[in-house]
N, CA, C, O and CB atoms as a CASP TS submission, in Angstrom:
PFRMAT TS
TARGET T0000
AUTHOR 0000-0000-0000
METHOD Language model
MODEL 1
PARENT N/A
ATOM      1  N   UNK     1       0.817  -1.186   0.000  1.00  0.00           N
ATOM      2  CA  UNK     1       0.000   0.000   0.000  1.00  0.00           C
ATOM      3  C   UNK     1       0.865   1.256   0.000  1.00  0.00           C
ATOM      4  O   UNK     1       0.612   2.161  -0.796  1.00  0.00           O
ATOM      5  CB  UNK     1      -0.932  -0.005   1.196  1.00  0.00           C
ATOM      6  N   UNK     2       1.942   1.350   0.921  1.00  0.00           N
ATOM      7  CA  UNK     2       3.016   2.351   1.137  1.00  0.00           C
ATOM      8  C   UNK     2       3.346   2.652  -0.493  1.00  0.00           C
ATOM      9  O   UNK     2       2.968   3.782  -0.799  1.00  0.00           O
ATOM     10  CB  UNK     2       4.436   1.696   2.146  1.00  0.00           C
ATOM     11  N   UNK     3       3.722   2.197  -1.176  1.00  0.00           N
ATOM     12  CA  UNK     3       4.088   1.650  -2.904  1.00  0.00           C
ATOM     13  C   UNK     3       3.408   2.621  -3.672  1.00  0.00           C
ATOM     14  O   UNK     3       3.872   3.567  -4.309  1.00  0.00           O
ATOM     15  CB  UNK     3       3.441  -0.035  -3.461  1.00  0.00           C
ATOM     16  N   UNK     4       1.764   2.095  -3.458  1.00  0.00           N
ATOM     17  CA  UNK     4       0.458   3.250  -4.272  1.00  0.00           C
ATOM     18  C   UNK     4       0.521   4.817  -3.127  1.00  0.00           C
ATOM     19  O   UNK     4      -0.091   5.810  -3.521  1.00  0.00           O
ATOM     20  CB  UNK     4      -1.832   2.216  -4.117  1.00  0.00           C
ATOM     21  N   UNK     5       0.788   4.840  -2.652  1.00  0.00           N
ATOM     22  CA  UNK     5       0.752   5.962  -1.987  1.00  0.00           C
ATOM     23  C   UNK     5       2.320   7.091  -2.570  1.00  0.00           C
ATOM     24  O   UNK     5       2.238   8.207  -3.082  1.00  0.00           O
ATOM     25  CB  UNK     5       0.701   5.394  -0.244  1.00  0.00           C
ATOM     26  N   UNK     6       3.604   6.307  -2.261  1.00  0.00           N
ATOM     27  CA  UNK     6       4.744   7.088  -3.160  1.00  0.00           C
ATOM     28  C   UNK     6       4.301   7.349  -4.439  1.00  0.00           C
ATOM     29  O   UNK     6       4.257   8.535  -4.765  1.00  0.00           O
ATOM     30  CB  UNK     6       6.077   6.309  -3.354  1.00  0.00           C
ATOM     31  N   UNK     7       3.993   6.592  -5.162  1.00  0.00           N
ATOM     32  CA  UNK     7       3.286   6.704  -6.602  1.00  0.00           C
ATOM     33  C   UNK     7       2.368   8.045  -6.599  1.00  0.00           C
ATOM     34  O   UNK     7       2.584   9.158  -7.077  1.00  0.00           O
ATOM     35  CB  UNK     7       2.255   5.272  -6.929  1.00  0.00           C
ATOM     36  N   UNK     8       1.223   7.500  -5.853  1.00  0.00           N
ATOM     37  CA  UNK     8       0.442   8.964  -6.099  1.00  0.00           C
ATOM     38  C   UNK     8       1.105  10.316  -5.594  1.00  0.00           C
ATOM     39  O   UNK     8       1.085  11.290  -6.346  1.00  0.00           O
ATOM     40  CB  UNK     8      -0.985   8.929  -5.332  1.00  0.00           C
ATOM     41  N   UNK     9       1.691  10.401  -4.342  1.00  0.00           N
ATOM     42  CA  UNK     9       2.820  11.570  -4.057  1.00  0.00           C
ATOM     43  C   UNK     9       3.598  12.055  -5.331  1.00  0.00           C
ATOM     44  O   UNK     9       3.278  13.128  -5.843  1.00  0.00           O
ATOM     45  CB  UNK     9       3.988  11.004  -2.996  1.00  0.00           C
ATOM     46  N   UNK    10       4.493  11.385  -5.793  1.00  0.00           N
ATOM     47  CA  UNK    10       5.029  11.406  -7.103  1.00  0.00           C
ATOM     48  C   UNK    10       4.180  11.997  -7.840  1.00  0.00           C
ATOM     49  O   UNK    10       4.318  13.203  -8.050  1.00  0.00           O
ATOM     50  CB  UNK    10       5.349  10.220  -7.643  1.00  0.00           C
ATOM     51  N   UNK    11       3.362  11.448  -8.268  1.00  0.00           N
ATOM     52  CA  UNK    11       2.214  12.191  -9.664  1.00  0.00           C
ATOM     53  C   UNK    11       1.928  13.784  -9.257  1.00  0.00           C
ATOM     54  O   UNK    11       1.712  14.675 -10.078  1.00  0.00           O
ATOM     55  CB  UNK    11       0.245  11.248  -9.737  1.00  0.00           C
ATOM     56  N   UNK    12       1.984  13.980  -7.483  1.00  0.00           N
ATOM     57  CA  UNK    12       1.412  14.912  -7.361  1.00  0.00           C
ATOM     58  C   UNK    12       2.359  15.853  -6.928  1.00  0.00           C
ATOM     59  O   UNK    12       2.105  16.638  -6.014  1.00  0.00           O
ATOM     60  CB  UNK    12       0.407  14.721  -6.698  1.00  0.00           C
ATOM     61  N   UNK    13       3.516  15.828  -7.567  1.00  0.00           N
ATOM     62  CA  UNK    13       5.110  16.483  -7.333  1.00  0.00           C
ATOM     63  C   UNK    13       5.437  16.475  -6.005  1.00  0.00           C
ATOM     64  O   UNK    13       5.688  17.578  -5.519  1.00  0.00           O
ATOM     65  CB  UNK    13       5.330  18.050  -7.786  1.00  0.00           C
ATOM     66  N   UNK    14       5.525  15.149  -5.016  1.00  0.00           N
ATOM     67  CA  UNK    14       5.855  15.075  -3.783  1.00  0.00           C
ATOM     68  C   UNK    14       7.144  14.315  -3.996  1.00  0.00           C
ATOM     69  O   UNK    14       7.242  13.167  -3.562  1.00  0.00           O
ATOM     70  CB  UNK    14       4.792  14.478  -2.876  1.00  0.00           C
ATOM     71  N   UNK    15       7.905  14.762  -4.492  1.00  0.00           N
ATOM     72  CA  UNK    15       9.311  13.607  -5.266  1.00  0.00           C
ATOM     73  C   UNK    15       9.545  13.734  -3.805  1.00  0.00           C
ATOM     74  O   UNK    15       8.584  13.209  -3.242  1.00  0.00           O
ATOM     75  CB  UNK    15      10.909  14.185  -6.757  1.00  0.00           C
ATOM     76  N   UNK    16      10.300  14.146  -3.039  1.00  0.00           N
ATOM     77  CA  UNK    16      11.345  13.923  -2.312  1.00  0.00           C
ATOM     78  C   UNK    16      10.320  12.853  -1.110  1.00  0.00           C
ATOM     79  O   UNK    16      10.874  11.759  -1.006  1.00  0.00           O
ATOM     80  CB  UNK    16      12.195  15.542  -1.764  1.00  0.00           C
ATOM     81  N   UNK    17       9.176  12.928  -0.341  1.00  0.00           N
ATOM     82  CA  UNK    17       8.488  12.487   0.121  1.00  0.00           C
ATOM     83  C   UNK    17       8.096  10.827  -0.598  1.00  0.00           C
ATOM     84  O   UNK    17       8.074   9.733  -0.035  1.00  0.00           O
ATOM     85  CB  UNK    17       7.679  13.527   0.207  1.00  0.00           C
ATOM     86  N   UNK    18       7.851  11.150  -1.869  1.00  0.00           N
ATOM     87  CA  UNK    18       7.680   9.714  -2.123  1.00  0.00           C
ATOM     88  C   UNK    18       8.793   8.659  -2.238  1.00  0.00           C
ATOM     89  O   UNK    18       8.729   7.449  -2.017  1.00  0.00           O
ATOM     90  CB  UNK    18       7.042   9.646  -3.241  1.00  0.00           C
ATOM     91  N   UNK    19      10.043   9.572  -2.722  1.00  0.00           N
ATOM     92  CA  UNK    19      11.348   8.605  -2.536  1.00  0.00           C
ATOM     93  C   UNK    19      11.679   8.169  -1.062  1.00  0.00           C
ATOM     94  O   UNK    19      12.212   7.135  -0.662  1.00  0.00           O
ATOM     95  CB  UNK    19      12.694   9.375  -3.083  1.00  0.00           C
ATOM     96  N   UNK    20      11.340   8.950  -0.569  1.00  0.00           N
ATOM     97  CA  UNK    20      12.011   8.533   0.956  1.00  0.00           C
ATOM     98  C   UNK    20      11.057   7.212   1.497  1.00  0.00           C
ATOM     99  O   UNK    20      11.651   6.341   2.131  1.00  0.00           O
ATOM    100  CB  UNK    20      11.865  10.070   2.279  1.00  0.00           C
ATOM    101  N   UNK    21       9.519   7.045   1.243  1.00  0.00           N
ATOM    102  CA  UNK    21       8.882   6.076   1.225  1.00  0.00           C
ATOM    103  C   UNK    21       9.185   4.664   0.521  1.00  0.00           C
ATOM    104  O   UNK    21       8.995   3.502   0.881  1.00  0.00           O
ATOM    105  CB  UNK    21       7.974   6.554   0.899  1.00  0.00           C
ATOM    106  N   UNK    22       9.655   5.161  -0.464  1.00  0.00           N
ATOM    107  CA  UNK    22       9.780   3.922  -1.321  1.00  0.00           C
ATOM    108  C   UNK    22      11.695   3.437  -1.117  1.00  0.00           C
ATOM    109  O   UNK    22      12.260   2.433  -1.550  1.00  0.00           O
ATOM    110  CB  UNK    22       9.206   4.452  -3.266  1.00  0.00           C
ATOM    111  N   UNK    23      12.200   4.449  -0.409  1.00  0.00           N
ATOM    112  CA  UNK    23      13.512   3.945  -0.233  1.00  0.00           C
ATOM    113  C   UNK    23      13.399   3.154   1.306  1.00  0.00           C
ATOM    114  O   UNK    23      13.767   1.980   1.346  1.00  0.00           O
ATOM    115  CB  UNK    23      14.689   5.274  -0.326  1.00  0.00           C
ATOM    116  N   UNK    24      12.976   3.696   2.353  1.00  0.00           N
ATOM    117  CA  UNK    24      12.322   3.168   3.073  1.00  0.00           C
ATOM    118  C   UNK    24      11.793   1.946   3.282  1.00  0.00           C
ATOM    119  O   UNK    24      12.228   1.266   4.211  1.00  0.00           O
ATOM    120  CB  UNK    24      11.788   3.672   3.067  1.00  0.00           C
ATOM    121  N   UNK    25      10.682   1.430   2.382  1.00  0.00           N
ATOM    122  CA  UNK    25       9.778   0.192   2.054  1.00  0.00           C
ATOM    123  C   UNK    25      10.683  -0.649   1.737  1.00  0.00           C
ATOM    124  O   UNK    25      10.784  -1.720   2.335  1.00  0.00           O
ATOM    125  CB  UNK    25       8.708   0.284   0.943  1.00  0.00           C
ATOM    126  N   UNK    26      11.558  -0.266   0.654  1.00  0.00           N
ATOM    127  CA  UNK    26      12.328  -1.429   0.455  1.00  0.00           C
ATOM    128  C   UNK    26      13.437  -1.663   1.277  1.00  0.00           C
ATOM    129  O   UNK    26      13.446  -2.860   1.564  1.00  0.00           O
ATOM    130  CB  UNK    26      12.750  -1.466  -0.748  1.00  0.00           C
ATOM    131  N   UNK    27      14.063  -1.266   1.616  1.00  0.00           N
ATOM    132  CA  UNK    27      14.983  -1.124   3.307  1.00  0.00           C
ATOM    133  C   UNK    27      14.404  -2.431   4.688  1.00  0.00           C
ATOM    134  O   UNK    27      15.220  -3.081   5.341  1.00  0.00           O
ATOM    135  CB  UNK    27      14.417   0.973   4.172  1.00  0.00           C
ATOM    136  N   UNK    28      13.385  -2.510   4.803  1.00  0.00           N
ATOM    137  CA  UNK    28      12.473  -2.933   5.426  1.00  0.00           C
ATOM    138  C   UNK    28      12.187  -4.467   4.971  1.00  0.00           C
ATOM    139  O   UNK    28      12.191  -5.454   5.707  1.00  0.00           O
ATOM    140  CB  UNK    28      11.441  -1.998   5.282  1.00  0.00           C
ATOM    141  N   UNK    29      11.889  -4.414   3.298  1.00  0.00           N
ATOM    142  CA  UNK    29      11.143  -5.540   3.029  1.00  0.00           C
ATOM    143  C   UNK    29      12.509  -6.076   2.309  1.00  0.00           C
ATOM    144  O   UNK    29      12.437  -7.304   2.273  1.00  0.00           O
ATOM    145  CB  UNK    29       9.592  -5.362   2.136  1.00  0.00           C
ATOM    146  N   UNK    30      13.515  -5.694   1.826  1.00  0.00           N
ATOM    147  CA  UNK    30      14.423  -6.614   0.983  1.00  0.00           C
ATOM    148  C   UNK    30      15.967  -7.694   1.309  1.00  0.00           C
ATOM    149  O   UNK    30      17.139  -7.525   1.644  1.00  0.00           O
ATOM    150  CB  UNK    30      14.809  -5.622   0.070  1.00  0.00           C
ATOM    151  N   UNK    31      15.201  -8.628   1.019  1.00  0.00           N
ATOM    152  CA  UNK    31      16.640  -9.966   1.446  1.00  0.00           C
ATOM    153  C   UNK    31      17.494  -9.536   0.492  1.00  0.00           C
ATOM    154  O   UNK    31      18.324 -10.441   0.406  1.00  0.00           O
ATOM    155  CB  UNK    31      16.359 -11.972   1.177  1.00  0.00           C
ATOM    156  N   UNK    32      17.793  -8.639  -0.317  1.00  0.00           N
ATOM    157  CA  UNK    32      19.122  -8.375  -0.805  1.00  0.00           C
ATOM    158  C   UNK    32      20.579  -8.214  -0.186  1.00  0.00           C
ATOM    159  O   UNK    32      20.929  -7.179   0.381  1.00  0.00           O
ATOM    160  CB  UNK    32      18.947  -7.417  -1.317  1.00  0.00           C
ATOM    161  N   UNK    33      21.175  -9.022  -0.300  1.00  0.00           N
ATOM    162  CA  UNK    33      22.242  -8.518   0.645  1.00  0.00           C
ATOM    163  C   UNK    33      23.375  -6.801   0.685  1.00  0.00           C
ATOM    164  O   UNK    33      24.007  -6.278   1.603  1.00  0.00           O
ATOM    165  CB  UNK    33      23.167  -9.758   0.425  1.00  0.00           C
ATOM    166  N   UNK    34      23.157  -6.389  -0.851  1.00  0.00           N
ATOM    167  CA  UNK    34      23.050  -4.844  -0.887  1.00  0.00           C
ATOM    168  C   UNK    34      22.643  -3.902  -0.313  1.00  0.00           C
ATOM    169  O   UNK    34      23.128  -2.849   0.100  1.00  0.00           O
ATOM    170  CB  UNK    34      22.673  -4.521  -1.526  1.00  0.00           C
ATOM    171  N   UNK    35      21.553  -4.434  -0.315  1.00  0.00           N
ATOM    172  CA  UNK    35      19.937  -3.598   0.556  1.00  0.00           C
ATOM    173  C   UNK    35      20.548  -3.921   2.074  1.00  0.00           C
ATOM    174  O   UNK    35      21.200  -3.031   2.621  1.00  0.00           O
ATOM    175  CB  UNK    35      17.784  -4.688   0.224  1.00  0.00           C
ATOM    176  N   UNK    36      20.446  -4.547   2.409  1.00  0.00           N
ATOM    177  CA  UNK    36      20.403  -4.940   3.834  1.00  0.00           C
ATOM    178  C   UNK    36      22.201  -4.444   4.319  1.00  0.00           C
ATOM    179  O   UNK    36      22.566  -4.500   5.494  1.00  0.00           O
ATOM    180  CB  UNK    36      19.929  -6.937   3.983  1.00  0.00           C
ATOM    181  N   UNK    37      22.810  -4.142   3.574  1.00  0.00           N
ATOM    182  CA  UNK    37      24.202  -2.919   3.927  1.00  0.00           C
ATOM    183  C   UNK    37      23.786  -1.353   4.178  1.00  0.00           C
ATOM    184  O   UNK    37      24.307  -0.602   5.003  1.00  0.00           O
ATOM    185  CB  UNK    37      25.360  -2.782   2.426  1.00  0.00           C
ATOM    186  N   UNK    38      23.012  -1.126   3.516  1.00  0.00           N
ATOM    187  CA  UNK    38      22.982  -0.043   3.334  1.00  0.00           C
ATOM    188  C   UNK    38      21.490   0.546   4.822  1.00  0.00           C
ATOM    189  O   UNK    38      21.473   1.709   5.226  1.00  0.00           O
ATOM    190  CB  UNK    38      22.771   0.069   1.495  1.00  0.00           C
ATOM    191  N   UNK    39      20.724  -0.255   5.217  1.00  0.00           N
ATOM    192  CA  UNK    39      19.422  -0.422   5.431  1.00  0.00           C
ATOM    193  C   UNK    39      19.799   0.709   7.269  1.00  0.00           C
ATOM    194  O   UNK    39      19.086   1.488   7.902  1.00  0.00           O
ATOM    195  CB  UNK    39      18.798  -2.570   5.381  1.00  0.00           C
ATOM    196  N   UNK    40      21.124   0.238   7.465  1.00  0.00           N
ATOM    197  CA  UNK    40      21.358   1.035   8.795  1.00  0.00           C
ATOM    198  C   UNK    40      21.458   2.477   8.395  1.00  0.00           C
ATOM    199  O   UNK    40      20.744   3.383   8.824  1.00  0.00           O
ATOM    200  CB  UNK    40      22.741   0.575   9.616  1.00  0.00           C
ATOM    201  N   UNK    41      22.268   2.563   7.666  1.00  0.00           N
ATOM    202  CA  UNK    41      22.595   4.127   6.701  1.00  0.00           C
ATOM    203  C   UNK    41      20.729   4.644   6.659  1.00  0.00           C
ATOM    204  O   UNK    41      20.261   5.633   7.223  1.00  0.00           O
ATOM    205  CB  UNK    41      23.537   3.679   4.376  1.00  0.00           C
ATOM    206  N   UNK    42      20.243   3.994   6.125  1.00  0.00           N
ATOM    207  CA  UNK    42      18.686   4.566   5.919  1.00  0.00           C
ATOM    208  C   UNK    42      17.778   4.855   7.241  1.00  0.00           C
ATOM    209  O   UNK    42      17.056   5.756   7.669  1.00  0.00           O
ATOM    210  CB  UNK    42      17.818   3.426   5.045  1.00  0.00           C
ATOM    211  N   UNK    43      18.255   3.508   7.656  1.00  0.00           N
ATOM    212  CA  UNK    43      17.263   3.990   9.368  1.00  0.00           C
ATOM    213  C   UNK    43      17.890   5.033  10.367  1.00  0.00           C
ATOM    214  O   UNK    43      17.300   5.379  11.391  1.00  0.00           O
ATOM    215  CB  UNK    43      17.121   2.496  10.578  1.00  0.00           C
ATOM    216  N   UNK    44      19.075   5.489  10.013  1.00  0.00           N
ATOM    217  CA  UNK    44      20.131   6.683  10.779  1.00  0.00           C
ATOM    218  C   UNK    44      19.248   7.792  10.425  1.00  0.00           C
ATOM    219  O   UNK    44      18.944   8.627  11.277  1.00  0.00           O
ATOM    220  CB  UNK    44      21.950   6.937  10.108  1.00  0.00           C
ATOM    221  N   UNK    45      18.668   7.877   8.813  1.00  0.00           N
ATOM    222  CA  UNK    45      18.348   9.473   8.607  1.00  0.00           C
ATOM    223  C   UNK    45      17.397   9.709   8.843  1.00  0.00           C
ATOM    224  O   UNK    45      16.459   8.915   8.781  1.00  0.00           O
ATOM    225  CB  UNK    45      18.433  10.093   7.522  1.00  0.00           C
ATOM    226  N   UNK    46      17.304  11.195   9.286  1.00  0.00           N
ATOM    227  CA  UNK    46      15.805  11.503  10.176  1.00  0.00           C
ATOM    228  C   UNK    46      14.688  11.780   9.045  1.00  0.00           C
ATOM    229  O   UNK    46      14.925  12.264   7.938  1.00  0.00           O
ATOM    230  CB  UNK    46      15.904  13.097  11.335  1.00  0.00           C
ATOM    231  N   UNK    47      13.260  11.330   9.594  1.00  0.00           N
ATOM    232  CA  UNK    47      12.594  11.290   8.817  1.00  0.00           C
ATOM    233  C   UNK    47      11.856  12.814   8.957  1.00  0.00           C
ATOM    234  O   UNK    47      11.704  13.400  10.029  1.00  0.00           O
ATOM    235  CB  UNK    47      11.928  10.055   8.910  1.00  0.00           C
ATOM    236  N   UNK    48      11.400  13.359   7.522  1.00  0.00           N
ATOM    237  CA  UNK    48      10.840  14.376   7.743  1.00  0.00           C
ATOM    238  C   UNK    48       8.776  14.796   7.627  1.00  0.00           C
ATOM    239  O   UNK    48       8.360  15.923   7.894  1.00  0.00           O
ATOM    240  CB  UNK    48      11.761  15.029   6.845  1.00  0.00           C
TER
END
């Protein structure tokens, strides 16, 4: 749901808001082992 929501933000020129969602979401949800390096770096920055 988080997903359709960045999307519609996006459409509705909320770029920076919807990236941070969707960088976020996947931070959270991905067994990548890339993702999951980086995932502390993401949960450090403050959310706005």
């Amino acid at each position: 749901m988080k997903v359709f929501y960045a999307m519609t933000l996006y459409n509705l020129k909320g770029y920076s808001k919807a990236m941070e969602i969707l960088l976020f979401s996947i931070a959270q949800t991905s067994s990548d082992r890339n993702i999951k390096n980086i995932k502390k770096l993401l949960n450090s920055m403050p959310i706005n």
